[in-house]
C-alpha positions as CSV (number, residue, x, y, z in Angstrom):
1,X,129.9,94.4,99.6
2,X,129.3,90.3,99.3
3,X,131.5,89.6,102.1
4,X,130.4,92.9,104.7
5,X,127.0,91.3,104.2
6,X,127.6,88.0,105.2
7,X,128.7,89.7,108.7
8,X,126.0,92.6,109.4
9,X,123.6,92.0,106.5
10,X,120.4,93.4,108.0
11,X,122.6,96.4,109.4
12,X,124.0,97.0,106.0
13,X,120.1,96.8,104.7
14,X,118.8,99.3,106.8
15,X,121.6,101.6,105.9
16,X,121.3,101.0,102.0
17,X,117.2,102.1,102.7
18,X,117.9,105.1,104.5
19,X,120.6,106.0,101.9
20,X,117.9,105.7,99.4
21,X,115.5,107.5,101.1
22,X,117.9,110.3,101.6
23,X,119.1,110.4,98.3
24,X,115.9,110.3,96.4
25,X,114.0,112.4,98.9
26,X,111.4,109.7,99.7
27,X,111.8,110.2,103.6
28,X,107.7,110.2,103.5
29,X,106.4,106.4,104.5
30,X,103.2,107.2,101.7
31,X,106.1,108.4,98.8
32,X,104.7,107.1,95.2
33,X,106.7,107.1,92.6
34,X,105.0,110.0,90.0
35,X,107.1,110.5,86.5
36,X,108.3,113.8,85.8
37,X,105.5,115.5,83.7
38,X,106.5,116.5,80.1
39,X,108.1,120.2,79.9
40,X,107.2,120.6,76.3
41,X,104.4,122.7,76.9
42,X,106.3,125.5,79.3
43,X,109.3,126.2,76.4
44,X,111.4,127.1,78.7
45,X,115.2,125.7,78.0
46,X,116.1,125.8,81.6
47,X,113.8,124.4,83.0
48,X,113.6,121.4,80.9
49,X,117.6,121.4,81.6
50,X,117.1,121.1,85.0
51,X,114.4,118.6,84.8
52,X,116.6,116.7,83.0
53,X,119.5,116.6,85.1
54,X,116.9,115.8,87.9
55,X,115.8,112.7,86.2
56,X,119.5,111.6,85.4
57,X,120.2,112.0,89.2
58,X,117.2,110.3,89.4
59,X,118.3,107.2,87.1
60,X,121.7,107.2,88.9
61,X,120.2,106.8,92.4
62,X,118.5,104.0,91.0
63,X,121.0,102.4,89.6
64,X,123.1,102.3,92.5
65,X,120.8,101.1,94.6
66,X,120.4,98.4,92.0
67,X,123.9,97.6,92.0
68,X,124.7,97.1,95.4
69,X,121.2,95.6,96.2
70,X,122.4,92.6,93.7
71,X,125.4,92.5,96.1
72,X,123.8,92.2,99.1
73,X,121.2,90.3,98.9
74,X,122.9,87.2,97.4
75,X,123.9,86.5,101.3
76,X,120.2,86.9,102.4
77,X,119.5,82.2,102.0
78,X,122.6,82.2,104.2
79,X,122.4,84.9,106.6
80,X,118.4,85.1,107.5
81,X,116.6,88.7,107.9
82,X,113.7,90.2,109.5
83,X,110.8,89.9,107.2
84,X,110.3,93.7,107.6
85,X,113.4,94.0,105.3
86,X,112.4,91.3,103.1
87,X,108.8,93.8,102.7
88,X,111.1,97.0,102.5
89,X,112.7,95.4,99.7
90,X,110.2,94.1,98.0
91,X,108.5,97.6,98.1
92,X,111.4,99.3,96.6
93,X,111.5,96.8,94.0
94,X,108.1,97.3,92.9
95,X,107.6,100.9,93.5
96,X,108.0,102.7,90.1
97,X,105.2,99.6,88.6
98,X,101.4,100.4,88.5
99,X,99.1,97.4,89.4
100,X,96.6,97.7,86.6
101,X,93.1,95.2,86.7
């Protein structure tokens, strides 16, 4: 991944977002990150089977994203990028925190 980013790094930005997006079904520009809400109080197995699955798909996702992020942007002091990406990816970073005063 290094060395495709030093040749189309914003290109391959771009692409990693949208991959998120698509993946985590954040296509919605005002997405916030919301934890699950506990299951305990429905009882039903299923359900909380599925909801956990969801939230290891979830995890996953994440740490992909993580992954190849580290990857890429290691070229971004060498290769410069539009500061709307540098934003992008400091929202995604960010995202799942809660500013509290």
């Amino acid at each position: 991944m290094s060395s495709i980013a030093e040749h189309c790094l914003p290109s391959l930005l771009r692409t990693l977002f949208d991959w998120y997006r698509r993946q985590s079904g954040t296509e919605d520009e005002s997405y916030e990150y919301r934890p699950r809400s506990s299951t305990k109080s429905k009882g039903d197995e299923l359900h909380r089977d599925k909801d956990f699955l969801l939230e290891r798909r979830d995890l996953a996702i994440d740490f992909i994203f993580c992954l190849v992020s580290v990857e890429v942007l290691k070229q971004i002091p060498l290769h410069p990028v539009p500061d709307v990406l540098v934003h992008e990816v400091l929202h995604l970073a960010f995202k799942h925190f809660k500013h509290k005063e």
